[in-house]
C-alpha positions in Angstrom: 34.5 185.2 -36.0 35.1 186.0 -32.4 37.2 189.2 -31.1 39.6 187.2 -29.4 40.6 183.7 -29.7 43.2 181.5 -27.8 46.1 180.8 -28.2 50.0 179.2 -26.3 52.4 181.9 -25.8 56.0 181.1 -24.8 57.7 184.2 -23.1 61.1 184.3 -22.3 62.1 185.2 -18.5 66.0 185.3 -18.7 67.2 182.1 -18.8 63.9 179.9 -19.0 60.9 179.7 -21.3 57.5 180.5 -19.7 54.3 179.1 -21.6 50.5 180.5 -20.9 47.2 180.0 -22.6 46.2 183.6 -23.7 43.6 185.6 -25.5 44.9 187.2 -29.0 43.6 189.1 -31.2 44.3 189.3 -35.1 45.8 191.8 -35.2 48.6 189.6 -33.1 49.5 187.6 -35.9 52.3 188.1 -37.9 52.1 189.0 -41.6 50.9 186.3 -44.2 48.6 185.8 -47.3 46.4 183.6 -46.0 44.2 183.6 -42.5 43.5 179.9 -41.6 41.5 178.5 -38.3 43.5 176.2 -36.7 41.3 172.9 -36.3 44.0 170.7 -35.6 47.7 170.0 -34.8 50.3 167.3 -33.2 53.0 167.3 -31.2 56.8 166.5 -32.7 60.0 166.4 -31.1 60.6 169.5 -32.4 57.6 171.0 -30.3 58.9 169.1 -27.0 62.3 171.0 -27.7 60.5 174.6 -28.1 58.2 174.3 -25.5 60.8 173.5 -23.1 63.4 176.3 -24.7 65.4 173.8 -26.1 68.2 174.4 -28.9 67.6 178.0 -29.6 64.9 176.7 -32.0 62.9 180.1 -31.1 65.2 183.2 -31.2 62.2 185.9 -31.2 59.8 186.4 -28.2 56.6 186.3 -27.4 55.7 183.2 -29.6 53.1 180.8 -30.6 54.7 177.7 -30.9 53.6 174.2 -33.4 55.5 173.2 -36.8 52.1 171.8 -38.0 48.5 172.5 -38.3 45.4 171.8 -40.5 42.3 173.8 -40.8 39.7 175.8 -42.9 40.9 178.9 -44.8 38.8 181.9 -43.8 40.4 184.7 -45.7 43.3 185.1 -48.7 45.3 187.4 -50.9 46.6 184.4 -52.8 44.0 183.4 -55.7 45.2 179.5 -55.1 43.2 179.3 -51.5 39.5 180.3 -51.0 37.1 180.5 -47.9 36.3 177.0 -47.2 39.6 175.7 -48.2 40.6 172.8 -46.4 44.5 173.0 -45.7 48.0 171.4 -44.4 50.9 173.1 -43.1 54.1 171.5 -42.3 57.3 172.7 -41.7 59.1 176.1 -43.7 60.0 176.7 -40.1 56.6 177.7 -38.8 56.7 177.2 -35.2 60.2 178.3 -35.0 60.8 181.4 -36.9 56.6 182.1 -37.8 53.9 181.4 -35.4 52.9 178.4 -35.5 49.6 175.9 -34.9 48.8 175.9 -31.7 46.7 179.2 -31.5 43.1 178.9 -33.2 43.6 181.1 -35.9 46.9 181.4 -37.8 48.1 184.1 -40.9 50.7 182.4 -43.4 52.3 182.6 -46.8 50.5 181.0 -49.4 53.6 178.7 -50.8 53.7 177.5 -47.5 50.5 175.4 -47.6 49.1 172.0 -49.1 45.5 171.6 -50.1 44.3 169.1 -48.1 44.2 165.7 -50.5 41.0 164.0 -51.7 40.1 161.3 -49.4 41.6 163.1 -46.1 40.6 165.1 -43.3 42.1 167.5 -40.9 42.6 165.3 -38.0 44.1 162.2 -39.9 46.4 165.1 -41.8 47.6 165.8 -38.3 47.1 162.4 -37.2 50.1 162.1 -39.7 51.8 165.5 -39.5 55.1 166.3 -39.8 56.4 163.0 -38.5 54.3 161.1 -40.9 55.3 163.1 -43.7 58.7 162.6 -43.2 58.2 158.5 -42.5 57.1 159.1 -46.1 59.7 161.5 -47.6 61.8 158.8 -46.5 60.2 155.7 -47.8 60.3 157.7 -50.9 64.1 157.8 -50.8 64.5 154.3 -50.8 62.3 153.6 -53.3 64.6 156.3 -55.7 67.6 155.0 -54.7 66.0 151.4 -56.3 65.3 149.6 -53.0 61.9 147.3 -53.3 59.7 144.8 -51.4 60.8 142.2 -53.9 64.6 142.2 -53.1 65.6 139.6 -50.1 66.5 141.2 -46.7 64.6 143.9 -44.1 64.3 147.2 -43.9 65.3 148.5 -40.3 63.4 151.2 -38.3 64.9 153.1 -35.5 63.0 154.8 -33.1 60.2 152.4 -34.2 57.9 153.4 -32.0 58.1 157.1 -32.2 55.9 158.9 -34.3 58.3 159.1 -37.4 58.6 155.5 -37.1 55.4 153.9 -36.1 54.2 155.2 -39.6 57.3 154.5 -41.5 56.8 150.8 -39.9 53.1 150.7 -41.1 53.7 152.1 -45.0 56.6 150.2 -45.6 54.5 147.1 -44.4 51.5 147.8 -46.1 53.9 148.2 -49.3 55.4 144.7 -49.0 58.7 145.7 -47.3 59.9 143.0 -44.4 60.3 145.3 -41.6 62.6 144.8 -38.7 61.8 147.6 -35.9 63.8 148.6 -33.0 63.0 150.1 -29.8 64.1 150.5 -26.5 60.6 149.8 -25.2 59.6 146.1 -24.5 55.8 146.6 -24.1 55.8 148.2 -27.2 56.3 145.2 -28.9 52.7 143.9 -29.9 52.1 147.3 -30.6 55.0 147.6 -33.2 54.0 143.9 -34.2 50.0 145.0 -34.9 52.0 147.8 -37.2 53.2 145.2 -39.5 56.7 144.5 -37.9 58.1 141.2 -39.1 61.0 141.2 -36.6 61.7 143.0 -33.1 65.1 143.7 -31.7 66.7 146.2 -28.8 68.0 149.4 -29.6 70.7 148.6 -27.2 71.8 146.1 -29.5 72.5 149.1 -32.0 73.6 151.7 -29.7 76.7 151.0 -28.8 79.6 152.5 -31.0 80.7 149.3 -33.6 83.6 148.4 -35.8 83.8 150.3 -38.9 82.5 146.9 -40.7 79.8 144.0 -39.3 78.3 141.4 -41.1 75.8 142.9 -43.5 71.9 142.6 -42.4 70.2 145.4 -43.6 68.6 145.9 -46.9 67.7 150.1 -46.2 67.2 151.7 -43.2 64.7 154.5 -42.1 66.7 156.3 -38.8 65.0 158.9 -36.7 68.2 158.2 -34.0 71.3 159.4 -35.6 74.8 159.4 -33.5 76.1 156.2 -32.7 73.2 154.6 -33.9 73.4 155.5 -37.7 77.0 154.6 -37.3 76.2 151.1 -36.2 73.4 150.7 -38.8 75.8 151.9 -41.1 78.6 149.3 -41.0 75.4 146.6 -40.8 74.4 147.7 -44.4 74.0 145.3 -47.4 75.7 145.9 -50.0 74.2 148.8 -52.0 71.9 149.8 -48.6 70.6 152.9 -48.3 70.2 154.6 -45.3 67.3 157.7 -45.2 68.3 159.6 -42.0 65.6 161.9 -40.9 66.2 162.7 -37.2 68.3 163.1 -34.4 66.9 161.5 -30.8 70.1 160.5 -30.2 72.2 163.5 -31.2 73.7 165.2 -34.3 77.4 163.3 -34.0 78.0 160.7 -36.7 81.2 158.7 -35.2 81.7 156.6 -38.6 84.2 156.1 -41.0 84.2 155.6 -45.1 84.5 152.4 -44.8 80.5 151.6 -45.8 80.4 153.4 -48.2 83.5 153.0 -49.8 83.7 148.7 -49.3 79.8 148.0 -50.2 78.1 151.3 -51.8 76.2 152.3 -49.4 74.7 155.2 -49.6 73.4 157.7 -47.1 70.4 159.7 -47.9 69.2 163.1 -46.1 65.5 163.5 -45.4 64.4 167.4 -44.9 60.9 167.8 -44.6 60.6 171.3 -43.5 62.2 172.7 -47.0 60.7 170.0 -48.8 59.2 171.3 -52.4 55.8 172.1 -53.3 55.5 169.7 -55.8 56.9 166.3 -53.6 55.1 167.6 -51.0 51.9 167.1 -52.7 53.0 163.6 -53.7 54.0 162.8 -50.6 50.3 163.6 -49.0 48.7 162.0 -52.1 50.5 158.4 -51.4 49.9 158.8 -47.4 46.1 158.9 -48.2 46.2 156.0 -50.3 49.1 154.0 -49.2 48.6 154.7 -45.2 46.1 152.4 -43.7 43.5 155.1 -41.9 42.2 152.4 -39.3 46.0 151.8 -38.6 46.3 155.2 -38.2 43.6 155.6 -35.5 44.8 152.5 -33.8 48.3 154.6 -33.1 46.8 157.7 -32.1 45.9 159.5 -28.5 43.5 162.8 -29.2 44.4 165.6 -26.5 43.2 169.2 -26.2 45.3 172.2 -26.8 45.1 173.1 -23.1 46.7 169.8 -21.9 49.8 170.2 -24.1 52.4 170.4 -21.9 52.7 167.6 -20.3 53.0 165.6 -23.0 56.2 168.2 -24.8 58.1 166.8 -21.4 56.8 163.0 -22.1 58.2 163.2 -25.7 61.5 164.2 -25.2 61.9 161.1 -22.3 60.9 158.7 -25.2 57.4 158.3 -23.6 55.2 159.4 -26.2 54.3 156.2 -28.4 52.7 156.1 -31.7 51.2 159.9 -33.1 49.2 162.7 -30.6 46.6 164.7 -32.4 45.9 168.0 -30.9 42.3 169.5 -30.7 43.2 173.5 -30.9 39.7 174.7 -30.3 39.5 173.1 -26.9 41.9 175.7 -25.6 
């Protein structure tokens, strides 16, 4: 193992954040049971907004940032992880609060990480990554809250071709579901229709604040959009719809009423991947592996180097980024 490795460090300088590719040491790293080389990681929305210092997501400086990384154990105080260890980290705030993936080594609690799953590797793990994971938290909801392939009506995807919803578009194909995606996009059409999408429409045609009530159309909804969005897919529900909301693109408001869920039952389900248990998180990786088509997968994916991040943190907060990004850490 080298000295020094590299790593992204985001300094604040008064009122901006400044980001530079350094050499670290171990010694840099923050406290943790387990010592992990950092193979692989992605790039979220979440990342965008710390890279840029944006939302007071980071509140401690100097900091690595990167909510999600896989890569090979190399030391531990944890008897559940050994040198060799194959491994998954998503969320628990790492890349916020706790440094985070996109340095080349990385210490961190041992409850914190996921064994990587039979029949996976580190670069589809962060092919998938956090958005991924929570395209199948969410699927999950539905499928709780008694929503099927075999009922009649579509399941709409916001945000369809973001990473959150490029693979909630492709699992809830591949598991029978009629998918309806929206975008704002229009050449990303064939590319949501190659996904599994059974029906295309605008996201204009849902952004626009509605009447409490609209004819119903939806039979669940996946929403990475929220705001006026989720308010509009809201009064579109089904009777007995559920809606898994599991992001924000379009902001945190929610100008609704009762009316949905009082007049048809809806119901209105919370997806939180970066708290998420140990035990559902195991599921949840288990039935991406086997439910997630891995040629699908690669067919949505660009592969960058750590050292060409940045860029691509601006591109993703202007909606630019389609499908997933898998990060190379070592070629830093």
């Amino acid at each position: 193992m080298a000295d020094t490795f590299r790593g992204l460090v985001l300094r604040q300088q008064e009122k901006s954040v400044q980001a530079d590719f350094q050499n670290l040491t171990l010694d840099d790293l923050p406290d943790g049971d387990v010592l992990v080389r950092v193979r692989w990681s992605t790039l979220n929305y979440k990342d965008g907004m710390i890279l840029n210092g944006l939302g007071r997501l980071v509140r401690q400086y100097p900091h690595v940032p990167g909510v999600d990384f896989a890569g090979e154990v190399i030391s531990s105080d944890d008897p559940r992880y050994a040198p060799g260890d194959q491994v998954i980290l998503t969320g628990w705030r790492v890349g916020e609060a706790h440094w985070g993936g996109y340095a080349q080594y990385a210490r961190i609690k041992a409850d914190w990480l996921v064994p990587m799953p039979d029949g996976l590797d580190g670069a589809h793990a962060m092919a998938i990554g956090t958005a991924g994971f929570t395209s199948m938290l969410a699927v999950m909801a539905l499928e709780e809250q008694g929503v099927s392939p075999d009922q009649d009506g579509e399941i709409l995807v916001t945000g369809a071709a973001g990473g959150v919803g490029s693979v909630a578009v492709g699992l809830l194909s591949n598991l029978g579901y009629r998918v309806a995606a929206s975008t704002g996009r229009a050449d990303t059409h064939d590319y949501l229709r190659s996904l599994g999408a059974h029906s295309i429409l605008d996201r204009s045609e849902l952004s626009e604040a509605s009447k409490p009530l609209l004819s119903e159309r939806w039979l669940g909804a996946v929403d990475s959009v929220g705001s006026t969005t989720l308010a509009h897919v809201l009064s579109e529900m089904k009777y007995y719809g559920v809606v898994a909301a599991c992001g924000l693109a379009g902001g945190p408001d929610l100008p609704a009423t009762v009316l949905p869920f009082l007049l048809r039952g809806v119901r209105l389900i919370g997806i939180d991947s970066v708290m998420c248990p140990y035990e559902k998180r195991v599921t949840a990786w288990k039935r991406l592996t086997q439910e997630l088509p891995m040629d699908q997968l690669d067919a949505v994916t660009t592969k960058v180097g750590l050292r060409d991040i940045l860029p691509w943190g601006e591109k993703i907060l202007k909606g630019q980024v389609r499908g997933r990004l898998l990060i190379d850490v070592q070629d830093c």
